[in-house]
N, C-alpha and C positions, 0 to 999 in steps of 0.2 A: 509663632502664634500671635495674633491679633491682640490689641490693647483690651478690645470689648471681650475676648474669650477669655483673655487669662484672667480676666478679672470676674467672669462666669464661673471658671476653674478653681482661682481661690474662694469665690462666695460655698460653691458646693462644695470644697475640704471643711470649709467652718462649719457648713451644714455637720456633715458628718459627726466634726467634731463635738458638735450639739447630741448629736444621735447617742454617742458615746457614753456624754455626763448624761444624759435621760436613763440611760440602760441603767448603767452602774448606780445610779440612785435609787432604784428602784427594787426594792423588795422580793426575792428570788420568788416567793409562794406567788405574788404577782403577776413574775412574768412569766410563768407555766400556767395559770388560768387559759380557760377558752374564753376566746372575746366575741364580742359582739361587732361582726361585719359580713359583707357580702361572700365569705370564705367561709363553708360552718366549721373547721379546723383548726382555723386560725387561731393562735397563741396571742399573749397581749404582748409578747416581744416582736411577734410579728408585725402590730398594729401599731406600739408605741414608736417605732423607727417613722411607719410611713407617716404618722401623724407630725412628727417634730420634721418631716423631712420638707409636708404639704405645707407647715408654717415658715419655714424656713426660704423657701424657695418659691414658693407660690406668693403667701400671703405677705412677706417682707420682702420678696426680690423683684417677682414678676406675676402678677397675677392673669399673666398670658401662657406662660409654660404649662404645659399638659405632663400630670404625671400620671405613669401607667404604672400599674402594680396587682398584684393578684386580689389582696385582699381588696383593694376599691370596689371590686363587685361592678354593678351593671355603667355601659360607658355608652358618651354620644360620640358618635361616628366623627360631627362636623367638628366637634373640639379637633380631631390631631389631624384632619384634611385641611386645616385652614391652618396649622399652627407655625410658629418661627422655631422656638424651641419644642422636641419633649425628649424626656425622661425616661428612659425604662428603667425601673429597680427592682428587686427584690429586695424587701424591707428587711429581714432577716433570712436567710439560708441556713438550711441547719436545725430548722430551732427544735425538730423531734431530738437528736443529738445533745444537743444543749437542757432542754427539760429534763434529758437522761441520766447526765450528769450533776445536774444539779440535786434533781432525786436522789443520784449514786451518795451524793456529798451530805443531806441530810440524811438520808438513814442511817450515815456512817456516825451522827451524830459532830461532822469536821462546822455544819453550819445549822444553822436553824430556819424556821419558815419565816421568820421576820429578822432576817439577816439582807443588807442590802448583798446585791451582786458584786458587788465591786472589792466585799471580802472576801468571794473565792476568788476572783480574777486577779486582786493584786497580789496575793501571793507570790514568793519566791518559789514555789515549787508548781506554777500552774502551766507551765509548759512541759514539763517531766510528767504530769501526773495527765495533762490532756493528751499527749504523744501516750502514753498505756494506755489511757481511755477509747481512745480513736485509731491506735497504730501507726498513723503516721503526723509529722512535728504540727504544729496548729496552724502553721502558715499555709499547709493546703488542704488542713483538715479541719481545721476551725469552724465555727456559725459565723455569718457575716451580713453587712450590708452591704449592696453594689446599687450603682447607678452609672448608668451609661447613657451621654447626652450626645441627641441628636439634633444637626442644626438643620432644617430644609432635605433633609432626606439623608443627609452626609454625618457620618458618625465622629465628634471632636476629640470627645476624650473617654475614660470610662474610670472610676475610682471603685475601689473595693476598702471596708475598713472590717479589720477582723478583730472580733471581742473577743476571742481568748487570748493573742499578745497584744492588744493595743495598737496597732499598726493601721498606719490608711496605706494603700497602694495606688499607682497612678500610671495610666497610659497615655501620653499625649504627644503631639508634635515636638515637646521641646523635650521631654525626658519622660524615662520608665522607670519607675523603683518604688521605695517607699520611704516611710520614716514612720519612727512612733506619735504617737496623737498630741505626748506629754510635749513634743518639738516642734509640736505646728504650732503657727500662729492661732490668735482667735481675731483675725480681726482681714477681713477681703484685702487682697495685693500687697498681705506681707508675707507670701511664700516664696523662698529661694530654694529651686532645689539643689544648690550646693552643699547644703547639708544632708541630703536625703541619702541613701544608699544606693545607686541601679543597682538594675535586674537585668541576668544578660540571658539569651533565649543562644545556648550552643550551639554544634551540631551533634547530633547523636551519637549512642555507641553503638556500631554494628553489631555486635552482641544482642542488644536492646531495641533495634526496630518492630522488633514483633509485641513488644512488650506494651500495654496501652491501659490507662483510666477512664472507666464510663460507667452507667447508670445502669446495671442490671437487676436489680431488684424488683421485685413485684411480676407484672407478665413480661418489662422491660426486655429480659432476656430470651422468651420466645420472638419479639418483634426482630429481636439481632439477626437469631439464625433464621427465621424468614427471610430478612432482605438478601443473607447467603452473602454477605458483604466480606464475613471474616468466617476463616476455617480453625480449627485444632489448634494449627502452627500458630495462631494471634493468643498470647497468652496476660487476661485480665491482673494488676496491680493490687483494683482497688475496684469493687462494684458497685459500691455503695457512697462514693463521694461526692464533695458538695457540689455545688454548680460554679459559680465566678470562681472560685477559688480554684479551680481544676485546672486551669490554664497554667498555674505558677507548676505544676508535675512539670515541665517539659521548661525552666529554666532553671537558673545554678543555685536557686534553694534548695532544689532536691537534690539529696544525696543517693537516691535509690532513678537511676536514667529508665526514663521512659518515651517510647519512640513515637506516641501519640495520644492526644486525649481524643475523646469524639462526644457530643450531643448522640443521644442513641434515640430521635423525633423527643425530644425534651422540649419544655416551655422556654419562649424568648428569654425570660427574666433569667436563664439559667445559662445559656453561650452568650448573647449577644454585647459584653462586652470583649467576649475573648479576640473577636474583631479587632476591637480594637488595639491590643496587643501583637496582633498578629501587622496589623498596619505598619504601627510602629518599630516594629524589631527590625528593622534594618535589612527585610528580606532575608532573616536567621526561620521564620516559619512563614509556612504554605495555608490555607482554608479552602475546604472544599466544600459545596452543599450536594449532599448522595440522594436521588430519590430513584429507590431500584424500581422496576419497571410495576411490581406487585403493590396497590395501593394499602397502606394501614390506615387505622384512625381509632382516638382513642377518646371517650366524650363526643364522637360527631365531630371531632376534628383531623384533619389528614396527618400525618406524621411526618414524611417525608413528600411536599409539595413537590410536583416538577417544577419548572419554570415558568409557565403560564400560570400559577398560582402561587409563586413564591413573592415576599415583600423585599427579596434580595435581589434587588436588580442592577445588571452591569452594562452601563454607560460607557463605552470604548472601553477604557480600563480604570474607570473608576467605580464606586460600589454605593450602590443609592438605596434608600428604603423607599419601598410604594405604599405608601398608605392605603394606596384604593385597593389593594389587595385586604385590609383590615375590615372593610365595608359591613362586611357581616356577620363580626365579629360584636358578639355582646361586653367584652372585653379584651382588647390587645392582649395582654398577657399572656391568652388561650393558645395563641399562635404559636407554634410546632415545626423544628426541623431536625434535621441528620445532617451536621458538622462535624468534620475532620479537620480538624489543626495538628499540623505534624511542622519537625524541623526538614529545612529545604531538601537535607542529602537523605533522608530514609527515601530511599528510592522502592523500597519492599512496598509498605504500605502506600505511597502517590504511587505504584504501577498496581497494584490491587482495586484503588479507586477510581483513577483512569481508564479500568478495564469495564467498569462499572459507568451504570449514568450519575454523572455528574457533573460541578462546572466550578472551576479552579476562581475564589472571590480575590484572595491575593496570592 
C-alpha cells in the first residue's frame, strides 16, 4: 500500500473511531428519534455517524472527497464524475435492530431514556444478551458503520466498525482483520496491524454449500424466486441480516459455516464493501454480479442491472466503478445489484450461477 493511502486508511479508522465516542455519548432516547434528512426514516443514529463522518473526512481531510450515503438525500451528478476520492457508507446498518433493543433494555427497566449508550454497550454481558437478541454473535449481527473508499473507479479498502462489540474491521492490500477501537490509535499513521487479529475466509464445508445469508424480508423474498436463481435444496441461515457485516458469515468468526452470502438487488451501501474482501482474501472467495434475464425494479430502480447498465465494470481483469452509469441517479446510494460472494471450492452454488447470467468480478 502506498504512503498517501495508508495514511487515507488510518485517517478514516480515527474517523470511525470519532463515530464511536459520538454514538456512545449520546443518549439512547436520542438516538431512536426520527431525524431530520433526506431519508423520512432515518434514525438520528443513522445521521449522527454520517455527520461526524462528513467532518471528519471531508471537512478536516479533504474537502474534495465525495461522500455517498442514503440519508444525504438529493446528489450532483458532477461531484463523483469528476472526483479523486469517494466514499460509500452506510452511516449506521441495523439501526431498526438497535432501536429494538434498546427499547427491549428500557422497558426492562436495565436503562433509562437519558442513559447514555455506551451503558448498554459496555457491559460485560452485551454480547451474551445481543447473541439472544439477534441469534447470531454481534460480529455478524450487530448495527454498524461501513465505508468503503474508492480511488478513480478502483476500490482501496473498505472498514466496518460494529457498535455492539466495539470492533473496527478492515480490508485492504496489507491485511484483513480487526481490532477493538479501545487499540486503535487516535491519531492518522499510527496504525500497526500487528496487533490486530486476521480474518481468514476458509474453504467450505461440503455439508454447507447450500447453506446461504441474505435479505428476505419484505417482498425481498418474492424477487429471489422470480430470478429462479436458487431452488428448495438452497437453505436460508439468516433472512433478515445486516448488510457489511454479512460478509464476515463465510470467515472463521462464524462458527455456524455457510457456503454463501448474496446481495438479493440490495442497495450499494449494503455489499459494496464485501468487494473488497473478497479482493483481498487471497483468492479464498469468488463474486459474481447475477442479472437473470427477467427485469425487476424496486423504487423505479432496476435490481439486477445487466452489464450495459451495471457501475461494475471489468477492465481485462481488473474491476472498476463507472460513475456514468450513476448519471441519473438522484443519489448513488439508490443503486441496486444481485451479488454472490461464495468460497472458491463451493462448486454447488458458482455452477448454479454460472448456469445463470452472470459475470465472475473476482
Amino acid at each position: 500500500m502506498q504512503k498517501v493511502e495508508k495514511y487515507l486508511l488510518d485517517y478514516c479508522i480515527v474517523a470511525l473511531g470519532k463515530v464511536l465516542d459520538a454514538v456512545k455519548n449520546t443518549s439512547v432516547s436520542s438516538l431512536i428519534e426520527v431525524a431530520q434528512s433526506g431519508k423520512q426514516d432515518s434514525l438520528f443514529i443513522d445521521v449522527l455517524p454520517e455527520n461526524i463522518l462528513n467532518m471528519s473526512l471531508i471537512e478536516d481531510y479533504d474537502n474534495n472527497i465525495v461522500l455517498v450515503t442514503e440519508e444525504k438525500g438529493g446528489f450532483n451528478f458532477e461531484e463523483i464524475s469528476r472526483a479523486e476520492l469517494v466514499v460509500f457508507s452506510d452511516p449506521t446498518d441495523r439501526s431498526k435492530p438497535i432501536k429494538n433493543f434498546i427499547q427491549k433494555n428500557i422497558d426492562s427497566n436495565r436503562i433509562n431514556h437519558s442513559s447514555l449508550f455506551r451503558e448498554l454497550i459496555d457491559s460485560d454481558r452485551i454480547i451474551e444478551e445481543w447473541s439472544e437478541f439477534a441469534t447470531f454473535h454481534p460480529r455478524l449481527s450487530g448495527a454498524s458503520c461501513s465505508l468503503t473508499v474508492v480511488k478513480r473507479g478502483t476500490i482501496l479498502f473498505s472498514l466496518i466498525l460494529n457498535y455492539i462489540t466495539q470492533e473496527i474491521f478492515v480490508a485492504c492490500s496489507e491485511f484483513t482483520g480487526y481490532a477493538h477501537a479501545s487499540k486503535v490509535g487516535q491519531s492518522p499513521a499510527s496504525h500497526e496491524f500487528k496487533s490486530w487479529t486476521p480474518i481468514k475466509f476458509m474453504d467450505a464445508m461440503r455439508d454447507d454449500y447450500t447453506s446461504y445469508v441474505s435479505f428476505l424480508a419484505k417482498d425481498y423474498r418474492e424477487y429471489l424466486i422470480n430470478t429462479n436463481l436458487l431452488d428448495d435444496s438452497f437453505k436460508p441461515l439468516d433472512s433478515d441480516p445486516g448488510g457489511p457485516v454479512r460478509i464476515l458469515f463465510l470467515s472463521d468468526l462464524n462458527d455456524r459455516p455457510t457456503g454463501f452470502v448474496f446481495a438479493n438487488g440490495e442497495k450499494i451501501g449494503e455489499w459494496l464493501g464485501w468487494l473488497a474482501y473478497c479482493k483481498y482474501s487471497n483468492k479464498n472467495l469468488v463474486a459474481y454480479s447475477v442479472y437473470p434475464g427477467t427485469t425487476f425494479a424496486k423504487d423505479n430502480i432496476i435490481m439486477t442491472p445487466s452489464p450495459p447498465y451495471s457501475i461494475l465494470e471489468l477492465r481485462g481483469r481488473d474491476l472498476f466503478l463507472n460513475y456514468d452509469k450513476l448519471r441519473y441517479f438522484e443519489n448513488p446510494s439508490r443503486y441496486r445489484e444481485m451479488i454472490v460472494i461464495a468460497h472458491k471450492d463451493n462448486h454447488i452454488i458458482r455452477g448454479r450461477v454460472e448456469s445463470k447470467k452472470s459475470r465472475l468480478l473476482f
